[in-house]
N, C-alpha and C positions, 0 to 999 in steps of 0.2 A: 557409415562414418561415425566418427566418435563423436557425442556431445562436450559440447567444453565445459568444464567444471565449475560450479559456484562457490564460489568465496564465500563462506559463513562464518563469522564471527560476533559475539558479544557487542555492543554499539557499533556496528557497519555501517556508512553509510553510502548510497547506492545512488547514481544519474538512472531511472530508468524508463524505457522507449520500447515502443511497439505501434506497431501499422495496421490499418485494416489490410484484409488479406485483398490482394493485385493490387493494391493502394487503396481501395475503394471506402469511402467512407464510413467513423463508427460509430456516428453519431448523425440522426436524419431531422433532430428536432429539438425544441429546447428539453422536451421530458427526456429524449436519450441523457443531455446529459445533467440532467440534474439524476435521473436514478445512477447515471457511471459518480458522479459525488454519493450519493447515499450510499453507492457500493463500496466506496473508499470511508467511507465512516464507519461502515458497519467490520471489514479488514482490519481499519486501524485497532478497534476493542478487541479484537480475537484475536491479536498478533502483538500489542502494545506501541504497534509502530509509531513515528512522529516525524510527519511530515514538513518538512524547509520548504518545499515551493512544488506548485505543478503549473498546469496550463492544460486545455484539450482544446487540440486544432480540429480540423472538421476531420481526417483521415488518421492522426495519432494522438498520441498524448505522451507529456514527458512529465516525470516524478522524483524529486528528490526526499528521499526517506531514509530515516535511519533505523535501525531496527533492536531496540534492545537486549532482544535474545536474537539466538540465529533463525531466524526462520525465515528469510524470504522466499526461496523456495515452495515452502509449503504455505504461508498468503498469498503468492502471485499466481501459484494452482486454482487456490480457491477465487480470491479475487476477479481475474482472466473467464474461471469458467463460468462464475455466477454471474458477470454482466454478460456474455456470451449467451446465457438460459436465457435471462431478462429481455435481450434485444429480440433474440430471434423466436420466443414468444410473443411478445407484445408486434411483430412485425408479419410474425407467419411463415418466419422462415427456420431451415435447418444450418449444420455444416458448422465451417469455421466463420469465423468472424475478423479475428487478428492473423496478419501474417507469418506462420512461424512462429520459433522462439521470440522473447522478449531481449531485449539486449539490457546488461547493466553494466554500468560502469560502475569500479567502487573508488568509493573519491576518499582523499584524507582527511580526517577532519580532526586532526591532532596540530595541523602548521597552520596560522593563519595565510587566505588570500583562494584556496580550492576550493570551498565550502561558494563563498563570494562567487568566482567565477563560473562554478556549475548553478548557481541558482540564478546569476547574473543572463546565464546564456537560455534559462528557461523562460525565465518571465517578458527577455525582448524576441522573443520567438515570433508572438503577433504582431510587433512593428517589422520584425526581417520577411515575417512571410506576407508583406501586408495587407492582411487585416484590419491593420489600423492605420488611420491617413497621418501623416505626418502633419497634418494641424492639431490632430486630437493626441489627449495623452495619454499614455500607456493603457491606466487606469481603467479606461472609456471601452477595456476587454475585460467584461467580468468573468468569464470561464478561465481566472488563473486565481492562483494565491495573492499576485501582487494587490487585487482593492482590499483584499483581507485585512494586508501587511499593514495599509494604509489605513482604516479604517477604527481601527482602534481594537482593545482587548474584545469588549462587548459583541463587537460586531464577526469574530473568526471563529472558527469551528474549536472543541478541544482538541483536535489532534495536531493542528496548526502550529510549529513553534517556529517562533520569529527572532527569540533572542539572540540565539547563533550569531544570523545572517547580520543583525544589527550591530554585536559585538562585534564580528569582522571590518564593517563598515566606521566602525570607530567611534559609536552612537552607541554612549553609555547608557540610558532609558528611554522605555515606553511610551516616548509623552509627545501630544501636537508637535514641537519644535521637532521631538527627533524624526518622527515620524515624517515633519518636511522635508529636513534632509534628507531624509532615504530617497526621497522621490527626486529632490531636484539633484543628487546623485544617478542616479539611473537613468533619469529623462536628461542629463548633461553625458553621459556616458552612449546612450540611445541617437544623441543628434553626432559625437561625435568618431561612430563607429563607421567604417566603412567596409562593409564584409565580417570583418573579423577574423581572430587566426582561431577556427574552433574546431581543429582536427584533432586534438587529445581529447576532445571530447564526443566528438563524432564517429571517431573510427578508434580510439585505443579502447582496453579494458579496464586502466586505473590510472586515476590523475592525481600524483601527490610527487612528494620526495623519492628521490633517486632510494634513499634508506627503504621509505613505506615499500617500494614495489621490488625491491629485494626480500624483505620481511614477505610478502605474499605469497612471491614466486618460491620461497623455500616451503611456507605453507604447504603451495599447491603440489610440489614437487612429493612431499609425505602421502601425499591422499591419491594424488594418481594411481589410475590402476585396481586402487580398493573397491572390488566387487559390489561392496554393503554399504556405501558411502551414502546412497537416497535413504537405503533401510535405516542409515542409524538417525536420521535429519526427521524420518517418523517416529522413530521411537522415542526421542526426543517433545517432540510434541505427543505423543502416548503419555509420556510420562507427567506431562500435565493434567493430562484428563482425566487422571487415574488420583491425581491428587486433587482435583475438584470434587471426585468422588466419594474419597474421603474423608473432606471437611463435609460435603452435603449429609455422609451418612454419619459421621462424629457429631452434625449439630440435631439430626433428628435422633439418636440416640438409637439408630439402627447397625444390628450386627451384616455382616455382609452377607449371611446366608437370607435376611430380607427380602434378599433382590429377587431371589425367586421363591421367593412365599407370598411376596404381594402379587394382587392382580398387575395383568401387562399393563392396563393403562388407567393406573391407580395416579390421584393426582402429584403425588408426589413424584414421582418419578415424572411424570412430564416436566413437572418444574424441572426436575435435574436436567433430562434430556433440553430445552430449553436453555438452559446455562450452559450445556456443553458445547450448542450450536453459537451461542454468542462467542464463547472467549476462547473455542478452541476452531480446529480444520478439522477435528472427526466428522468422517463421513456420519450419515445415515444410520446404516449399514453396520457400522461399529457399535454407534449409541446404543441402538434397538438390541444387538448381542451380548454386550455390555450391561445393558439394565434389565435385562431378559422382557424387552417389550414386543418380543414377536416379533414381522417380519418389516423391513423397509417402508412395505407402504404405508401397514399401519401406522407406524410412530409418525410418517409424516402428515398421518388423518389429524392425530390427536396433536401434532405442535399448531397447526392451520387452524382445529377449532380452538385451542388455547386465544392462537391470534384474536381470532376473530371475536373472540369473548370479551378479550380485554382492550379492544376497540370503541367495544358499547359503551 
């Protein structure tokens, strides 16, 4: 059966949802999820993403992100597998973790009121599934964006952006006042919800203007089909890491035949390797062929003792 096709374009932004596999939970403690945020920190710098709102319930988690360049694809690869390594190392176990595909919806964020509505339906997720007792307020779930939102500049991640959602809301600054409103918004919106109609968002692919999902579907209609549509979404991110590599070697004033005239695990080239792993999704495997540092496991000895140096 055919896989259905991802929508990539230049600022997308995405509803995105995934299960533990038979439903089973993906998270067993509070370290699961504070490492699934530290995994989401560490995605956002490799990918530029900027996240509007999530949440992680005990068996899913939902993510509203936007994506500068096209890559979600190639983040939600890395993303997906590397809390997948994390869990079922730290747990002892093998296999999958998440159920299947991830599902995403791409929402529009060119009309006022979708942007609202997708972040709106993520962050009362813990008052509909409840989690949270209808005495207590929203807030009183810290595994979402909304204490963030709340909480002032200071207090949220960088990849965090809130203006959006507040611009939508009608809440021209960042300040206590507005930041009340937002809440007594939500928490008046939260008591006077009953169900909700939230099938365009639970079951469709893209939630905007009649225009936006014409504009797509012709998109999608171009690319259908094309054999090399994954190959070119890596080459694409290729093409980054290739220009990492030649600011790293224009700033040390190395020619490219370097690469293989220095030792494999000369320290300069760790550092590179090291940057590659931050701000790109090249494998391993690529770096190490790429910097001529021998094989996979090597290069991952020498990023581990790098770690572990600059720990001390």
């Amino acid at each position: 059966m055919a896989r259905k096709l991802r929508v990539e374009y230049p600022g997308a932004i995405y509803h995105v949802m995934n299960r533990g596999d038979r439903r089973e939970a993906i998270f067993q403690d509070e370290w699961d999820r504070q490492r699934f945020a530290q995994t989401l920190s560490e995605v956002c710098a490799k990918t530029g993403w900027l996240v509007h709102a999530y949440v992680l319930m005990p068996n899913h988690f939902h993510l509203v992100i936007e994506t500068p360049q096209p890559n979600l694809v190639a983040g939600m690869k890395w993303f997906l597998g590397t809390y997948t390594n994390r869990f079922n190392r730290r747990h002892k176990l093998f296999g999958h973790l998440f159920s299947g595909r991830y599902k995403s919806l791409i929402v529009d964020g060119s009309a006022s009121g979708y942007l609202k509505k997708v972040c709106d339906y993520v962050h009362l997720n813990p008052a509909r599934s409840k989690l949270v007792a209808e005495e207590r307020l929203l807030k009183s779930f810290v595994w979402s964006s909304w204490p963030a939102y709340l909480g002032g500049p200071s207090r949220r991640p960088a990849w965090l952006r809130v203006e959006r959602l507040l611009g939508e809301y009608g809440i021209p600054k960042d300040s206590p006042a507005g930041r009340q409103r937002l809440e007594q918004a939500l928490e008046e919106r939260r008591r006077a919800e009953e169900g909700g109609d939230y099938r365009a968002i639970r079951r469709g692919w893209c939630l905007g203007k009649e225009t936006f999902r014409q504009e797509l579907l012709a998109q999608m209609s171009e690319r259908l089909g094309a054999e090399h549509y994954g190959e070119e979404r890596s080459q694409t991110e290729e093409a980054k890491a290739q220009r990492i590599i030649a600011e790293e070697l224009k700033r040390r004033k190395w020619k490219a035949t370097e690469l293989q005239a220095r030792p494999k695990g000369a320290a300069e080239k760790v550092a590179m390797a090291t940057r590659l792993r931050a701000e790109t999704t090249m494998t391993v495997e690529w770096i190490a062929a790429r910097l001529c540092m021998g094989s996979r496991g090597y290069l991952n000895y020498l990023l581990s003792r790098r770690s572990k140096t600059r720990q001390k």
